[in-house]
N, C-alpha and C positions, 0 to 999 in steps of 0.2 A: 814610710808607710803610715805613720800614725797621723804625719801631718792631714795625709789625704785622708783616713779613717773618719778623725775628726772633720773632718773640710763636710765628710759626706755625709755625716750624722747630723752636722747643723745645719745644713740644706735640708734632708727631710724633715727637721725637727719645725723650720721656717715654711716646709710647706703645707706640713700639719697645721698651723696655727693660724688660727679663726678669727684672734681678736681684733677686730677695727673691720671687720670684713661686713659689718650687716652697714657702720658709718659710710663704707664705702660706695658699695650698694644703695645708699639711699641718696648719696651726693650725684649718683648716673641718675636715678630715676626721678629726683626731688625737682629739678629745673619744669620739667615736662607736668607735673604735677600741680606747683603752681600756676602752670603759664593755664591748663586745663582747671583749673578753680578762680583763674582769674578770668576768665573767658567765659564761663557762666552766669558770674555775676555783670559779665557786661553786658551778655546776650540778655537776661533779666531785668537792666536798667534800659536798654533798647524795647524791648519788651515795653516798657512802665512807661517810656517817652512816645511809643507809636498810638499806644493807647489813650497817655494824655490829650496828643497834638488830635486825633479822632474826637475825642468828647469835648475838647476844646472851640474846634472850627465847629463842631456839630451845636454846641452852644450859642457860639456866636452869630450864627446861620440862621438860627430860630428865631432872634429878634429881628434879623430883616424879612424873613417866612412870613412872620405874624404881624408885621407893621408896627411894632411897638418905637415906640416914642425914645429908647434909647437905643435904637437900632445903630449901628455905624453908616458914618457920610460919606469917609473917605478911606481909603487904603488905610492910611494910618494912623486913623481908630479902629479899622477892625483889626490890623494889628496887634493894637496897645489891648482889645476886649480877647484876641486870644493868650495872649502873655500873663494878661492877668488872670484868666482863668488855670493857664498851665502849672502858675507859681513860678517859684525860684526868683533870679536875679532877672528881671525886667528891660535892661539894655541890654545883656546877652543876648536873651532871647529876640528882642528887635532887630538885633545886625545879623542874627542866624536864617529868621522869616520872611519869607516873600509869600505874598498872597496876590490873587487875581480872584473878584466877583465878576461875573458879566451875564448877559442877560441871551437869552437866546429865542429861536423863534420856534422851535422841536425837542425835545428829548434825544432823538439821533442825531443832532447836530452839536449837541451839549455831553452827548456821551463821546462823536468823534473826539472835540477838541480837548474831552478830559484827560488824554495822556501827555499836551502839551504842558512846558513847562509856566507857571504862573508868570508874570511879569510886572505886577503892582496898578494893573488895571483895575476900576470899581465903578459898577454898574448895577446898582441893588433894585432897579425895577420898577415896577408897578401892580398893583393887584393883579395877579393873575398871569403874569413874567412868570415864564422857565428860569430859572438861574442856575449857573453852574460856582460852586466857587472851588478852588485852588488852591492848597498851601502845601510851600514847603519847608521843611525847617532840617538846617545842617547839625548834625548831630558830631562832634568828635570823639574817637574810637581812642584808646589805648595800644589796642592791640594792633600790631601792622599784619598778623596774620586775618585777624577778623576786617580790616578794612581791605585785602583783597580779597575775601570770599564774600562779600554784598557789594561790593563794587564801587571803590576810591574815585572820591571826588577830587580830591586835595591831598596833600602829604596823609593826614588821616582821620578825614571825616567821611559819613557818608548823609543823603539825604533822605529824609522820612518825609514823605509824601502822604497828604489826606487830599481826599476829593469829598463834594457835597453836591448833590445835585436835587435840586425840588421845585415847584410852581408854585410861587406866592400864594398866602391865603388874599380870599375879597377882602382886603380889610378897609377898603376905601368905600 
């Protein structure tokens, strides 16, 4: 009888006891934690890369707008004049970009074809040309959770998309 007395004392005494319980507790919740503070900051560096690649093309776009003499000739200097604007590593960024300038004869014909994807066409115009231009740039994700809620290109990037669209200044 005393075996079991004791048997039954040290079971409650074992389910009394607290210690390792908060360690434990934080080992369920810690995963979910990180994975939610690393996801912020990725959603914040997407953030910082959509906005780059915008002031970027929006840049580069204004030297062909305005005729200036260092305007880009071909795909790829205008390329090379968004990469260098973006920063970072420079051939990353050129195997990630595809851009398409082209010239158009309307505004609605430059808006239809703005959801198409660019293809490395380049067509910067003449005074007074509609231009539409096109970039996209493959961004890759960390998270496999965040690359299927914007929608997986690849195992796990997705792509950041700018458009430009404006009518040359006369500058002829």
């Amino acid at each position: 009888m005393l075996k079991i007395e004791a048997h039954k004392a040290r079971a409650k005494a074992f389910h009394r006891d607290e210690n390792g319980a908060a360690a434990i507790e934080f080992a369920l919740v810690a995963p979910v934690l990180f994975f939610a503070l690393l996801s912020l900051f990725e959603i914040g560096a997407l953030g910082m890369m959509t906005s780059g690649l915008d002031n970027a093309v929006i840049d580069a776009s204004r030297r062909i707008r305005t005729g200036r003499s260092d305007a880009a000739t071909t795909a790829s200097t205008f390329e090379q004049q968004i990469c260098d604007r973006m920063g970072g590593a420079v051939t990353s960024c050129r195997d990630r970009l595809v851009v398409s300038v082209q010239k158009y004869s309307a505004f609605a014909s430059a808006s239809a074809a703005a959801t198409s994807q660019p293809a490395g066409q380049f067509d910067k115009g003449r005074a007074s040309d509609i231009i539409l231009v096109k970039a996209n740039y493959k961004w890759p994700l960390m998270s496999p959770f965040l690359a299927t809620a914007y929608g997986r290109n690849g195992p796990m990037d997705i792509t950041i998309a700018s458009r430009v669209a404006f009518k040359n200044e006369p500058f002829e």
